[in-house]
N, C-alpha and C positions, 0 to 999 in steps of 0.2 A: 504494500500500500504506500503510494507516495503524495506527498500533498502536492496544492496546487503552487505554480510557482510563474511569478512573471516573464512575460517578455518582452523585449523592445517591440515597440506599438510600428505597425504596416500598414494599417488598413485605415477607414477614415474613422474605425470609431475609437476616436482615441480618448479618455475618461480622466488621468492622469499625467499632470506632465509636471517635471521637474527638473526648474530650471534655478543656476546660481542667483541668488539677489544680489551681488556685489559685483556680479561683470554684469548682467545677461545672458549670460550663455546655457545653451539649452548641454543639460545631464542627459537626459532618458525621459520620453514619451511611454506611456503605457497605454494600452487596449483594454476596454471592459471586459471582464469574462463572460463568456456566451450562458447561454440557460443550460449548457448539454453540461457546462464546465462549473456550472452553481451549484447544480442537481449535483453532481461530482463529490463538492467542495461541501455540500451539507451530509450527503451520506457518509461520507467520510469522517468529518467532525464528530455525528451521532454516535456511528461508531467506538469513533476512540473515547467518546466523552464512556459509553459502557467499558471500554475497558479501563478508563483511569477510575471511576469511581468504584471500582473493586481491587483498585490497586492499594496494600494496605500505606497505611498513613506513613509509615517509615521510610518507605520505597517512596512515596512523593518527597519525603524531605530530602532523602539521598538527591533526587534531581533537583529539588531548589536547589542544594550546594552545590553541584556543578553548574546550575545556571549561573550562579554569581560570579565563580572561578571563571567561567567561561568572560561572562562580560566583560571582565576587568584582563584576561588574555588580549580580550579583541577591542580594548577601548580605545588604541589610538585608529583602529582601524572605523571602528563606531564613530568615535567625535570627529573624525573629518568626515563621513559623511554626512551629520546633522550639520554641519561648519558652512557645506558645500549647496543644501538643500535650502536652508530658511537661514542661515546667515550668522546665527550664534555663534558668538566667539569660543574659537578654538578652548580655550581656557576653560570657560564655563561650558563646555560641549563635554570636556572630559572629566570635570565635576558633575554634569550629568547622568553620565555614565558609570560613574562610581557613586552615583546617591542611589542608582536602580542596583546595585549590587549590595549595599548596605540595607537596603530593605528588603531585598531578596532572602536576607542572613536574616533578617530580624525575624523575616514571616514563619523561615525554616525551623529557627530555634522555638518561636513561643505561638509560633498557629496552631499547633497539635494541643498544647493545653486548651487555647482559646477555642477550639472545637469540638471537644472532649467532650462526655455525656455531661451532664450540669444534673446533680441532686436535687430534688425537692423535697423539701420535710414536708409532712401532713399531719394530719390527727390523729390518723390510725397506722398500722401497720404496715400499709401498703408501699413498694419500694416504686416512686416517680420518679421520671428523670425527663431530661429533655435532650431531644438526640439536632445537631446541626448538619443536617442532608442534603445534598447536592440537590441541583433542580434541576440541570440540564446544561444545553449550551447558552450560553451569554453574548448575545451581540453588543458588538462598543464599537460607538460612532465617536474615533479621537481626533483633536486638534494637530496643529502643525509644531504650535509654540515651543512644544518640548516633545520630539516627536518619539523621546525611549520611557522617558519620564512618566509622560501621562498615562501609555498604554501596561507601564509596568503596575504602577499604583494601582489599576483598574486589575491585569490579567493576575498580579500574584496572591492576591487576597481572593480571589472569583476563581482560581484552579484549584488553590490547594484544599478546599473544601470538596472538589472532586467533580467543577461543572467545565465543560468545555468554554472555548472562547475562539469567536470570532470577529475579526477585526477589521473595519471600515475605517481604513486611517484616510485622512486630509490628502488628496491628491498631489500636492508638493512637497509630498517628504515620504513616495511609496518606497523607497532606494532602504529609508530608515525600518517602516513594516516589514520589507523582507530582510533584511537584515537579520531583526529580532527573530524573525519565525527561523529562521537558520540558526541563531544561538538557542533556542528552545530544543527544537532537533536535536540537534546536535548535543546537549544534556541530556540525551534522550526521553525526552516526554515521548507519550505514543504519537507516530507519525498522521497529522492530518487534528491534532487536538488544538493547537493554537494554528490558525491558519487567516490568510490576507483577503478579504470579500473588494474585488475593483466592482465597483458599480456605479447605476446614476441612480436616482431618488426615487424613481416609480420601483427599480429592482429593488432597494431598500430597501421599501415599503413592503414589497409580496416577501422579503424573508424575514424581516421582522413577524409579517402573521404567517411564517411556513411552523406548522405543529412541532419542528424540528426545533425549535427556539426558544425559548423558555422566556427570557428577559433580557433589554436591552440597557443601555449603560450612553449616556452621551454626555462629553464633553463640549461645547461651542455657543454660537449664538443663540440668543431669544427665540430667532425664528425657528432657528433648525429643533431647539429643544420644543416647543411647540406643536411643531408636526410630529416627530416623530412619538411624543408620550400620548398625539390622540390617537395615531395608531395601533400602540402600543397599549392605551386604553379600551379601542374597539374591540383587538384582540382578547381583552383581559389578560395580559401582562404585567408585569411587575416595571416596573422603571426607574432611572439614576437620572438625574439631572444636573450637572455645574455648568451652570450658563457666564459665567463671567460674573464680573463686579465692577464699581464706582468706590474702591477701598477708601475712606476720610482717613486720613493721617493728623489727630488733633495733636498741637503741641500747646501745653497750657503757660503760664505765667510762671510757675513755679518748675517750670523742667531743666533742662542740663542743655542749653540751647547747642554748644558744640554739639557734645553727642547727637540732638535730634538733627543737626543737620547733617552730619555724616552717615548717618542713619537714612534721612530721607533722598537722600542724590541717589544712592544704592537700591532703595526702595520702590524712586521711580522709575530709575532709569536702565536697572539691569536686565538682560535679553530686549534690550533697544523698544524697554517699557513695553514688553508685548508679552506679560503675564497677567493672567487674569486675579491673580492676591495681589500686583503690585499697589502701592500707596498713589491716586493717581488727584484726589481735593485735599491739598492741605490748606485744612482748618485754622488758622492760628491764637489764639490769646490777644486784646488787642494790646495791652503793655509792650508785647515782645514781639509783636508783629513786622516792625519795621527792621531791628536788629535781625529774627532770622530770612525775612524774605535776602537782606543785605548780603549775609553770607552763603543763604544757598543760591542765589543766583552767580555767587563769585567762585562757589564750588562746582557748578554747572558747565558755568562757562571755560572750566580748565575740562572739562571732559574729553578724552580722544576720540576723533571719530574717523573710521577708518577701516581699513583690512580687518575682517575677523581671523584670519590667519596671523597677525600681528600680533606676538604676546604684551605688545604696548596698549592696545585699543581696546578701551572700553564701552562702545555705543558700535555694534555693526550696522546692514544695514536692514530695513522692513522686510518683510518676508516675500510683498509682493507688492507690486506697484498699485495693484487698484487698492490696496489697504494705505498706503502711503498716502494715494489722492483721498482717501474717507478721510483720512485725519486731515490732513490739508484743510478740507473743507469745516472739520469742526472747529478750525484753529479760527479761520475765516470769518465765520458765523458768528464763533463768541466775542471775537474783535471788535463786527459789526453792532452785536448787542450791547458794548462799553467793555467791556474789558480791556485791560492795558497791555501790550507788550513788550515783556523785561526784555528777551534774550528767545532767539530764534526764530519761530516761525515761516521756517522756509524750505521747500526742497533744496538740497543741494544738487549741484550742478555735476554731470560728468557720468557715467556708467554708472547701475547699483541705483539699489531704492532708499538712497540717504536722505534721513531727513536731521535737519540741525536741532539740536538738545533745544527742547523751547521751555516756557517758564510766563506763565499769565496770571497778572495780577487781578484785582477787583472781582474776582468772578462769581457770581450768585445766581442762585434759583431760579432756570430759564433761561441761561445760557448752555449751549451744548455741550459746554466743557466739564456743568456741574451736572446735566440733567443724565450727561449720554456718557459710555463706558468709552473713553479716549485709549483704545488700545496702541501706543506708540507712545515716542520718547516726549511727553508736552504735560509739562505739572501744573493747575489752576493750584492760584490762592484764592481764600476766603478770610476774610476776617470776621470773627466772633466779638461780642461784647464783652461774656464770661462763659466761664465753662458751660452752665443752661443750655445758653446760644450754642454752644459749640457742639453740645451732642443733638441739640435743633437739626443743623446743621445738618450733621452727618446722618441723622437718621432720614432728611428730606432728601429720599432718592428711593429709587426704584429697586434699587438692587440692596442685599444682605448678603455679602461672603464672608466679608473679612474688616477688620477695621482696626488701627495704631492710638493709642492714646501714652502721650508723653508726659510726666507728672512726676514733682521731685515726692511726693506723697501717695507712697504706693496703695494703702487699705483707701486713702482717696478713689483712686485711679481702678481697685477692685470694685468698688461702688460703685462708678460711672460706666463702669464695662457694662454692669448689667443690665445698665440703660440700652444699651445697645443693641440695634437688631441686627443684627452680625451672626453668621456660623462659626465666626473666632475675633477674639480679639487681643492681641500685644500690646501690652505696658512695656513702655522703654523700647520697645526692640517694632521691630517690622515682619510682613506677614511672612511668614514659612511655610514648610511642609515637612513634617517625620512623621515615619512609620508609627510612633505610640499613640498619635496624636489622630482624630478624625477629622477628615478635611469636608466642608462641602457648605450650603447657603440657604438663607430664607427668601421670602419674597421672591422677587423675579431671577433669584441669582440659582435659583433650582430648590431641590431636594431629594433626603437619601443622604447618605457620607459614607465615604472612602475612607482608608485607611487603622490601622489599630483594631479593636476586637468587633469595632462596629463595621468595618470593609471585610472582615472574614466573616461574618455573617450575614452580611445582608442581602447576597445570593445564594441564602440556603434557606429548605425547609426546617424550620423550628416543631420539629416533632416532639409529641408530646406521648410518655409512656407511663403506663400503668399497669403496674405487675403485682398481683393478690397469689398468696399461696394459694395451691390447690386444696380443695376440700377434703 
């Protein structure tokens, strides 16, 4: 049994293309796969998904650890292709690659507990427990932004409970899905269990409701999460959603203004501001409003922008040009609406989808900058009156992922959190992602969580048992 595997695209239908954002230059085109090769691609998965779920829990953890030894074998070969496809920098392409191998280790070591029968005490005598059962296979519809990252967080917590997974990755970074599905292989998971779905959105849609499916998993936009959970709904299906965020980065009167600006340049601006937990409204305090816009736009403006192959370059470039011109256009908009511009606002000139580190003042409620997810390198201020205002502020949006609060008074700054309609929020520090920790958002930013004991369960049947002695 061999899975299915790409190939350079001949024909006109071509579904996938992956091209550098820092020259131009066309990588590899890819071909949809036909219905003969879906039909294939799903018996196959079904398949394997019955033999890993009888494969004992030991024998899965043996291949997490070679999945991870694997990845971190092949990371320099890994992070230049995600370098090559969506533009991240070399640097952080192979800190990527080594965060998917640290979670790989984390799931191996303590999944087995985390999915272990669970005791219930009762009244009487009877021995209950609860069993965490595979459901089947898992479709995941993932981003580009992190293109080992995201599918890892999703595929290592969703296998090792024993459900298959297949994967609908972002058309400009297919070079990164097969990739992955060859280091999987090759740790030997059963051939055809993690495997790469090329398709366009009506195929989607008939395998989301093929019987063969169990539940879907989507990373991306509004729209895209929208269709696919009312699919996924008709079906009666189970669904993931992290639709992006609008993260408020409050820094109050009382915080450590260095720290938060070091803190927020990083927060904005790393993977060339094209993470969905990045800090993208900072909120400010009005006392210290002026001192930290002063210094973060002075630390902005030293950013490198440049070659992501360049171990100097910190800002690559957009992943694709028509996402470069969305921004553009929000820059534009909230310009138009008053807001001020500090430092950038511009395409840059020359090959690559560069855009210059920007940084907008005055910007409030109804402008694009505060209302819309600014996916790229461009930070709105806001200023606040007092803290109230500030968590005003940040909770006036659409979106709930993630949200920063900076404060030299921490059990302060725990009490403000809970104000918060955020799926996470950091004191002191800026938005992350580990393994222990569950990742995921309210409101429009989705729902469901990834990651820690709630991503190792939340693709499985929660069986319930009850066992009476015999009479």
């Amino acid at each position: 049994m061999t899975s299915q595997s790409a190939t350079p695209d001949t024909s006109s239908a071509t579904l996938a293309v992956s091209r550098n954002p820092a020259t131009d230059e066309l990588i590899t085109s890819y071909a949809g796969q036909t219905a003969a090769q879906i039909e294939s691609l799903l018996e196959q998965n079904s398949a394997a998904f019955r033999i890993w779920r009888a494969t004992p829990m030991r024998e899965r953890v043996a291949a997490y650890r070679r999945l991870a030894a694997l990845l971190r074998e092949r990371s320099d070969t890994l992070a230049a292709i995600i370098t090559a496809e969506m533009g991240k920098t070399l640097t952080a392409a192979r800190a990527e690659v080594e965060k998917c191998a640290v979670t790989i280790e984390w799931i191996a070591e303590n999944g087995p507990a985390l999915l272990a029968d669970e005791p219930v005490s009762v009244e009487n005598d009877d021995r209950v427990y609860v069993s965490w059962l595979p459901i089947g296979s898992v479709l995941a519809v993932m981003p580009w932004n992190f293109p080992l990252w995201q599918v890892i967080r999703a595929s290592g917590p969703i296998m090792l409970s024993g459900n298959g997974f297949i994967l609908k990755h972002a058309p400009n970074v297919m070079g990164s899905a097969y990739a992955l599905q060859e280091v999987y292989e090759s740790a030997g998971f059963p051939a055809g269990l993690f495997t790469n779905l090329v398709a366009d959105n009506e195929t989607v849609a008939r395998v989301i409701e093929d019987d063969r499916v169990a539940a879907v998993t989507l990373t991306g936009s509004l729209r895209a999460g929208s269709a696919v959970a009312a699919i996924a709904g008709r079906a009666l299906k189970k669904s993931l959603l992290e639709l992006g965020g609008s993260d408020a980065f409050i820094v109050l009167a009382d915080a450590n203004i260095d720290r938060a600006v070091k803190a927020a340049v990083e927060a904005r601006f790393q993977n060339a501001g094209q993470v969905c937990l990045a800090a993208k409204r900072f909120i400010l305090e009005a006392p210290i409003a002026d001192e930290f816009t002063r210094k973060f736009v002075r630390a902005v403006s030293e950013l490198k922008v440049g070659d992501p192959r360049d171990p100097q370059t910190q800002v690559g470039p957009m992943a694709r040009k028509d996402l470069r011109d969305e921004l553009h256009d929000q820059v534009e908009r909230t310009l138009a609406a008053g807001a001020t511009l500090l430092l950038g606002g511009r395409k840059l000139e020359g090959s690559g989808n560069f855009y210059a580190p920007t940084v907008l003042a005055d910007v409030v409620p109804g402008m694009a900058a505060f209302d819309e997810e600014t996916f790229g390198p461009v930070a709105a201020i806001s200023v606040a009156k007092n803290a109230e205002h500030a968590i005003e502020l940040a909770n006036n949006s659409d979106y709930g992922l993630g949200g920063n609060l900076w404060t030299g008074d921490i059990t302060r700054g725990q009490r403000l959190a809970r104000r918060m309609e955020t799926g996470g929020v950091f004191i002191n520090g800026f938005s992350a992602t580990n393994a222990r920790i569950p990742v995921g958002g309210v409101k429009k930013s989705g729902y469901g969580r990834e990651l820690s004991y709630f991503g190792l369960r939340e693709f499985t049947n929660a069986q319930a048992v009850w066992a009476k002695d015999p009479l």
